[in-house]
C-alpha positions as CSV (number, residue, x, y, z in Angstrom):
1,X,43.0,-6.8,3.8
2,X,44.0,-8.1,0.6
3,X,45.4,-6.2,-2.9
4,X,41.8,-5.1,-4.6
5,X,43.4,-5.8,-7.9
6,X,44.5,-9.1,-6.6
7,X,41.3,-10.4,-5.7
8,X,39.7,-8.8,-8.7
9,X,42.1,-11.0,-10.5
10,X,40.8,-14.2,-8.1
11,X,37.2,-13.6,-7.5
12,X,35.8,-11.7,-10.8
13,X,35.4,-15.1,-12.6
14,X,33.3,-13.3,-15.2
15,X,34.3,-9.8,-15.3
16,X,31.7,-8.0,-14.3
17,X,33.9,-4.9,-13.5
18,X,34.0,-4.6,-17.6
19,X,30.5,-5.2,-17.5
20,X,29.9,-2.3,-15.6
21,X,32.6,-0.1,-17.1
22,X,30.3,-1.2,-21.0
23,X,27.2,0.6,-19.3
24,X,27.7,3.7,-21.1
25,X,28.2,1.8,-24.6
26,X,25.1,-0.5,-23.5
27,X,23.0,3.1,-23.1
28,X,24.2,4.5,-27.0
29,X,23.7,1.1,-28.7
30,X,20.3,1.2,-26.8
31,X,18.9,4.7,-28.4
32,X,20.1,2.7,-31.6
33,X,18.1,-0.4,-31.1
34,X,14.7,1.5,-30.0
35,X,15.4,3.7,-33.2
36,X,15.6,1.2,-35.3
37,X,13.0,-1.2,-33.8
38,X,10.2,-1.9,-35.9
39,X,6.7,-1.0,-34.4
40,X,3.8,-2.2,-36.8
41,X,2.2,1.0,-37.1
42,X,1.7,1.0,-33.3
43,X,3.7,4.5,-33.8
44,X,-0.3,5.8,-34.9
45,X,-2.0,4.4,-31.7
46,X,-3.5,6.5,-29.2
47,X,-2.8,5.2,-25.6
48,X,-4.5,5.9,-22.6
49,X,-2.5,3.6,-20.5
50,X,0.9,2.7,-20.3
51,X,2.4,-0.6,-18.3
52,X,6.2,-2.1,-18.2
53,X,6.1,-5.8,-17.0
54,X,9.2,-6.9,-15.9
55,X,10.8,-8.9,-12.8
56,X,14.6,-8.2,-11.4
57,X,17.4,-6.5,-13.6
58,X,14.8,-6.2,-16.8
59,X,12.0,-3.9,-14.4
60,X,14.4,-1.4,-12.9
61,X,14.6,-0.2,-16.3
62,X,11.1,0.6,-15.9
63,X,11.3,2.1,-12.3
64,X,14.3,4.2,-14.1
65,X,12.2,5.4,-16.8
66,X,8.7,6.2,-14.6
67,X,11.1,8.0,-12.3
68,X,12.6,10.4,-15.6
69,X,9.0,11.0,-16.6
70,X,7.3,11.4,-13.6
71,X,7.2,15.1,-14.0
72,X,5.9,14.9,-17.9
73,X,4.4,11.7,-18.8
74,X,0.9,12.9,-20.1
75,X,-1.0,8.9,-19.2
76,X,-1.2,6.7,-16.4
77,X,2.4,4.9,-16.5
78,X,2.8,1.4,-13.7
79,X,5.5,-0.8,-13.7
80,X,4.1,-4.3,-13.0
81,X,6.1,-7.1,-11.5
82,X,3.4,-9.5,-10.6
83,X,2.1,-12.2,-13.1
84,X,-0.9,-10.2,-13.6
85,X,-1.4,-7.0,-15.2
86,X,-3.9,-4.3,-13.6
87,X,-7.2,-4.1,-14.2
88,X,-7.3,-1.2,-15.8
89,X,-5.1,-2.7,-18.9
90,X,-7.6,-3.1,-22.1
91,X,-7.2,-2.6,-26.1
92,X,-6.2,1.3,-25.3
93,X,-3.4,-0.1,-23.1
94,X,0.3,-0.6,-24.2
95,X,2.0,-3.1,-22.4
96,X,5.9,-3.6,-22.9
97,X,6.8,-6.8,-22.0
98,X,10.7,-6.7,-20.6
99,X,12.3,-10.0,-20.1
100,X,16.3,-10.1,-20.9
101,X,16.3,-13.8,-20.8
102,X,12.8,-14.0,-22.4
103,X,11.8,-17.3,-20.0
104,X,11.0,-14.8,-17.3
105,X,7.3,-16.8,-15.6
106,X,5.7,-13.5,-14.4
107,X,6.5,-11.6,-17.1
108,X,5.5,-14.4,-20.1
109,X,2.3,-14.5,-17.7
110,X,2.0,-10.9,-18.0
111,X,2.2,-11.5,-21.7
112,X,-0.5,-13.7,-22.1
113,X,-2.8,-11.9,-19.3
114,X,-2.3,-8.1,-21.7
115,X,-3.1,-10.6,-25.0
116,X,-6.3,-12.1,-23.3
117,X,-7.5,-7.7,-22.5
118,X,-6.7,-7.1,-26.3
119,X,-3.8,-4.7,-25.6
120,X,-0.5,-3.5,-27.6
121,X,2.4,-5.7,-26.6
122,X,5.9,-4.9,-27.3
123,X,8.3,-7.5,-26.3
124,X,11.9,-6.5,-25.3
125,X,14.4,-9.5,-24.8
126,X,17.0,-11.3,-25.9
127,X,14.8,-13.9,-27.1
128,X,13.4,-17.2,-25.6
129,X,9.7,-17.5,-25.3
130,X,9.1,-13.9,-25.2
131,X,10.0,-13.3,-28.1
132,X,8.8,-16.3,-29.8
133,X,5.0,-15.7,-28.9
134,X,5.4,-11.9,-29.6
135,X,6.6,-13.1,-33.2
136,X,3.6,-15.7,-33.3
137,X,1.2,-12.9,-32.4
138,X,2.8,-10.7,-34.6
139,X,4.0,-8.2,-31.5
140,X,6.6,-6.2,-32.0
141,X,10.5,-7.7,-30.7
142,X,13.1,-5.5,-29.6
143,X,16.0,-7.6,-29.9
144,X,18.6,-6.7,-27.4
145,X,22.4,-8.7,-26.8
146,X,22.5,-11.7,-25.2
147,X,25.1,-13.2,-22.8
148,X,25.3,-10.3,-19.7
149,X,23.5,-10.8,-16.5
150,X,19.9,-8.6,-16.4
151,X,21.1,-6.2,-14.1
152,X,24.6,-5.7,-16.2
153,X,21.8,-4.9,-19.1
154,X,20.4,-2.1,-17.7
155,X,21.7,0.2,-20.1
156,X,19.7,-2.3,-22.7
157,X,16.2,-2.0,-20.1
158,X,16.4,1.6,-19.9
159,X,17.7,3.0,-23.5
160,X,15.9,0.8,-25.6
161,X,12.2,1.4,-23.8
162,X,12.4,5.1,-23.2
163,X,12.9,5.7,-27.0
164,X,10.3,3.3,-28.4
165,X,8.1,5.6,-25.8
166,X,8.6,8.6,-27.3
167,X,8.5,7.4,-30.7
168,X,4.5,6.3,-29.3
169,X,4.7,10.0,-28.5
170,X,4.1,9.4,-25.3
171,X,7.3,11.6,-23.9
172,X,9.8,13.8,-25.6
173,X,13.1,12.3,-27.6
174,X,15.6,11.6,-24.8
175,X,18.5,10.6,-27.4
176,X,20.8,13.4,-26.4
177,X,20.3,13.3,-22.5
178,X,21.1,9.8,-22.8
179,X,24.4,10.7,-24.7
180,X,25.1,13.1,-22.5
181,X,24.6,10.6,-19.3
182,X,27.0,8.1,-21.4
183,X,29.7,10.4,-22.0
184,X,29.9,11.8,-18.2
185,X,30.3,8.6,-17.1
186,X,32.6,7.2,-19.8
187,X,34.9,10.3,-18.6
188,X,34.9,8.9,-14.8
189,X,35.8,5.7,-15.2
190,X,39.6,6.0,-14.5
191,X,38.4,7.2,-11.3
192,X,36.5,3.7,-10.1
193,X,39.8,1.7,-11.9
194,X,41.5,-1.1,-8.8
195,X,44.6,0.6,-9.5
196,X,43.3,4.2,-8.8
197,X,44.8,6.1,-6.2
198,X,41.7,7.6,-4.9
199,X,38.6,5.3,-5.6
200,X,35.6,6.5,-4.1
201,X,33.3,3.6,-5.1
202,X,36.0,1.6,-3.1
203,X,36.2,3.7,-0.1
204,X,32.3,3.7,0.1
205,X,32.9,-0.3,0.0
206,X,35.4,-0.2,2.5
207,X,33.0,2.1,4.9
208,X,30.4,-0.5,3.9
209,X,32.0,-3.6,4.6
210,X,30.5,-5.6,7.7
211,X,27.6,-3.7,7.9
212,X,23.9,-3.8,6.4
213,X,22.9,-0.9,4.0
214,X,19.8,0.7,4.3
215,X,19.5,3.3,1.1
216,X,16.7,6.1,1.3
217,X,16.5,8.6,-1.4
218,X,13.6,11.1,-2.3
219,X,10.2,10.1,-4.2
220,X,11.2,13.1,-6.8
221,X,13.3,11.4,-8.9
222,X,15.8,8.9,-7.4
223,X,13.5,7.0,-6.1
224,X,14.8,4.2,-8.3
225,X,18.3,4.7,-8.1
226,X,17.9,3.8,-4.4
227,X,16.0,0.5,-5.6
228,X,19.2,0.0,-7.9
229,X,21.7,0.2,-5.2
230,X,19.7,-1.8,-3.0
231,X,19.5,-5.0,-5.8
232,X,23.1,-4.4,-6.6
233,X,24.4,-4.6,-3.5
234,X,22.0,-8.0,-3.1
235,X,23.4,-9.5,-6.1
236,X,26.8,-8.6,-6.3
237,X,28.0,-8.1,-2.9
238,X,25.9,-11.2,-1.5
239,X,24.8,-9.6,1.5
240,X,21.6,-7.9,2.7
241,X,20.4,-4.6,2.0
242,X,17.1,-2.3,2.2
243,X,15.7,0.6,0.7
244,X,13.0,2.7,1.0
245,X,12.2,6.8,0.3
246,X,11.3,10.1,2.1
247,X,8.5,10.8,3.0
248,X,7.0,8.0,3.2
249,X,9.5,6.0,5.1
250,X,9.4,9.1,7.9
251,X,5.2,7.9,9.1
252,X,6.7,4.3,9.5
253,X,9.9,3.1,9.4
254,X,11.6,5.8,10.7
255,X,9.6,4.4,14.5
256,X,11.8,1.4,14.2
257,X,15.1,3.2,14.4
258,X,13.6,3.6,18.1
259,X,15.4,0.8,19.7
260,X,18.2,-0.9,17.9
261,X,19.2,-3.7,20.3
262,X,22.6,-4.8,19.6
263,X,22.5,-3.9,15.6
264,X,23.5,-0.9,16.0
265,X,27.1,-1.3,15.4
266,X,25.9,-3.4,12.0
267,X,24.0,-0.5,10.3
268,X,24.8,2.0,7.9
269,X,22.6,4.6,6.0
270,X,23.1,6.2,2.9
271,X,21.1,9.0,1.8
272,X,20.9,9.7,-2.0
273,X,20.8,13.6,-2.0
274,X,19.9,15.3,-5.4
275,X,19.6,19.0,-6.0
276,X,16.2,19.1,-7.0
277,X,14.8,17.0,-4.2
278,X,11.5,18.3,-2.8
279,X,12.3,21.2,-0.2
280,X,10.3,19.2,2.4
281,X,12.7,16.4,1.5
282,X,15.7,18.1,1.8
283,X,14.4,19.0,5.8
284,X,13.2,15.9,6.2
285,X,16.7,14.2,5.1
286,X,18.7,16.9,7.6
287,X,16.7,15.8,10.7
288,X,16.9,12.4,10.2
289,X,20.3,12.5,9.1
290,X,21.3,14.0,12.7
291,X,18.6,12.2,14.9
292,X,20.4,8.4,13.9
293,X,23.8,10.5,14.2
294,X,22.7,11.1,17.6
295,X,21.8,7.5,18.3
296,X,25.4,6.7,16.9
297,X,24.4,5.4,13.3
298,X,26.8,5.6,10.4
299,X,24.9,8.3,8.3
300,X,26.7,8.6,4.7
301,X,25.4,11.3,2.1
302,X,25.6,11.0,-1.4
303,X,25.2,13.7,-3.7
304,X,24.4,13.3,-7.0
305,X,26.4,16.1,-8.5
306,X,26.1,18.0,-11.4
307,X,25.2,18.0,-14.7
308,X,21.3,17.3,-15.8
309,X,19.1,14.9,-14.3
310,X,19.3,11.7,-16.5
311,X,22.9,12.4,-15.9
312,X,22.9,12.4,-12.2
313,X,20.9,9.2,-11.7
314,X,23.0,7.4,-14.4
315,X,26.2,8.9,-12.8
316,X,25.3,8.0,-9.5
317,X,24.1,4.2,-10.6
318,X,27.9,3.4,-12.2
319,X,29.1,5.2,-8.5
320,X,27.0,2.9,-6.6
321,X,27.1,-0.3,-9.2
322,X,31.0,-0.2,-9.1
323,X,30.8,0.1,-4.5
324,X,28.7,-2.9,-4.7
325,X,31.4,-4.8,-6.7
326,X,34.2,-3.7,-4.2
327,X,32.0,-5.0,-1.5
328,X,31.6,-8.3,-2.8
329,X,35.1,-8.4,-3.4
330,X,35.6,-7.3,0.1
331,X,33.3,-9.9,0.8
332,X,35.4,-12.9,-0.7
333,X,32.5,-13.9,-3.5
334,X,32.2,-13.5,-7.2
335,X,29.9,-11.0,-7.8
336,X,28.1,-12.4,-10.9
337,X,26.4,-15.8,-10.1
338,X,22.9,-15.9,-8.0
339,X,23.1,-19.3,-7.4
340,X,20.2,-19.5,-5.3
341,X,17.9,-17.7,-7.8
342,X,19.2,-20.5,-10.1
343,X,18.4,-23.1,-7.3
344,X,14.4,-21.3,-6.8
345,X,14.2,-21.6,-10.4
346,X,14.6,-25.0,-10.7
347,X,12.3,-26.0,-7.2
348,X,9.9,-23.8,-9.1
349,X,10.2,-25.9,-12.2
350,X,9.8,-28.9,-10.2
351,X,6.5,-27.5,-9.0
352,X,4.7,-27.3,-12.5
């Protein structure tokens, strides 16, 4: 197997290893922006409802936040990646529209479907349509920077939106846990570096490469983070991956691990494994973990760690953003473009 830094040096066309390394940077300037984002009064508004429309890169933001909040968000709070919104969005509904390239179709529709129900719209983007009906409709645009790829922005989905929530008082300030998330993972860094003696984002690569992921973690809070890994691993490493959660994946899916044909030998299974999981969980994940062992399945475990909980899930994401760029460099393939999301766009267009 080739040098990593070598084909770092050939493959990463675009750098998306610095991209990655900027996360922590991309989650401070984001408290920033939200801070300083102006609102239009909406800051007085009583809610009832809360929705985050958003497609790709720009809605896992969303998932991130719900996931944070789940345990102290007072209103009804959906993330909606559809071109329609629910039907329960009307004029005591806040809808923030999330669009890094601000041209996203189901999310402009969104737009235009929360505008025709008479509810708040915020718009964050980077501009393009989004952000030029928001301004005609005098909505509120959080501006973020331009030129990364959505999911490199995540630090721009997730800051940004959770702070312009709590400024609607619709969840307590999360500036400092967000600080604190940013420093723990500026201070690993060194550690996921090519020229690192003892890499453990590449070793999970390496244990990776050849195979199909499948991620589960648990409903209570990383949830998302397994969606993450699973997108990243899409995007950047060019190969397939699934993801799902306990417990709901144990009534279903966890049948089809019955008879594995010849794929066996092609699988591996990672289990995000958090300290506060549900107790249930935490049984649930140590029987399943042993019954595929049994049926000779690569089980891998990974622990979040320490530290507080926005702090686990974003230390965990730059763990598992950083093996999915070893594994497409593994692979062969630059891990920024998505050519064939470029190519559906464009058979889209053609469509009308």
């Amino acid at each position: 197997m080739k040098n990593i830094i070598s084909l770092k040096k050939q493959l990463d066309s675009t750098d998306m290893y610095g991209k990655i390394s900027s996360m922590p940077e991309h989650l401070e300037h984001g408290v920033s922006i939200g801070r300083e984002a102006k609102l239009h009064g909406m800051e007085v508004e009583t809610f009832r409802y809360l929705v985050v429309a958003g497609m790709g890169g720009s809605a896992i933001g969303g998932d991130l936040v719900k996931s944070y909040l789940s345990s102290s968000i007072q209103i009804p709070f959906a993330v909606q990646r559809h071109y329609a919104l629910p039907n329960f969005v009307n004029k005591h509904t806040i809808v923030i529209c999330s669009s890094y390239s601000g041209n996203t179709e189901e999310t402009l529709a969104a737009y235009d479907d929360a505008l025709s129900r008479g509810a708040k719209i915020i718009a964050i983007t980077t501009g393009g349509t989004l952000a030029r009906k928001a301004a005609a409709d005098k909505m509120p645009v959080v501006t973020i920077p331009s030129g990364l790829a959505p999911r490199a922005a995540l630090g721009y989905s997730f800051a940004p939106l959770i702070t312009i929530i709590s400024r609607l008082g619709l969840c307590d300030n999360a500036d400092n846990d967000i600080r604190l998330a940013a420093a723990a993972m500026r201070g690993e860094l060194a550690a996921y570096s090519p020229d690192a003696e003892d890499n453990p984002a590449l070793k999970l690569a390496e244990q990776l490469h050849g195979s199909i992921p499948i991620i589960y973690g648990s409903q209570d809070h990383f949830d998302a983070v397994a969606t993450r890994f699973k997108g990243q691993i899409c995007e950047n490493s060019k190969c397939l991956a699934f993801a799902n959660i306990f417990p709901e994946f144990n009534h279903n899916e966890l049948v089809g691990w019955g008879e594995l044909y010849e794929f066996k030998d092609k699988l591996s299974v990672l289990m995000l494994r958090d300290r506060e999981d549900h107790a249930r969980n935490k049984a649930r994940m140590d029987i399943v973990k042993v019954y595929l062992r049994e049926k000779g399945v690569d089980v891998i475990e990974i622990p979040t760690g320490a530290g507080g909980y926005l702090e686990r899930i974003f230390r965990t994401i730059q763990f598992v953003d950083f093996a999915s760029y070893y594994l497409g460099l593994l692979n062969g393939v630059d891990p920024t473009p998505v050519k064939v999301i470029d190519y559906l766009k464009t058979k889209l267009s053609e469509t009308g």
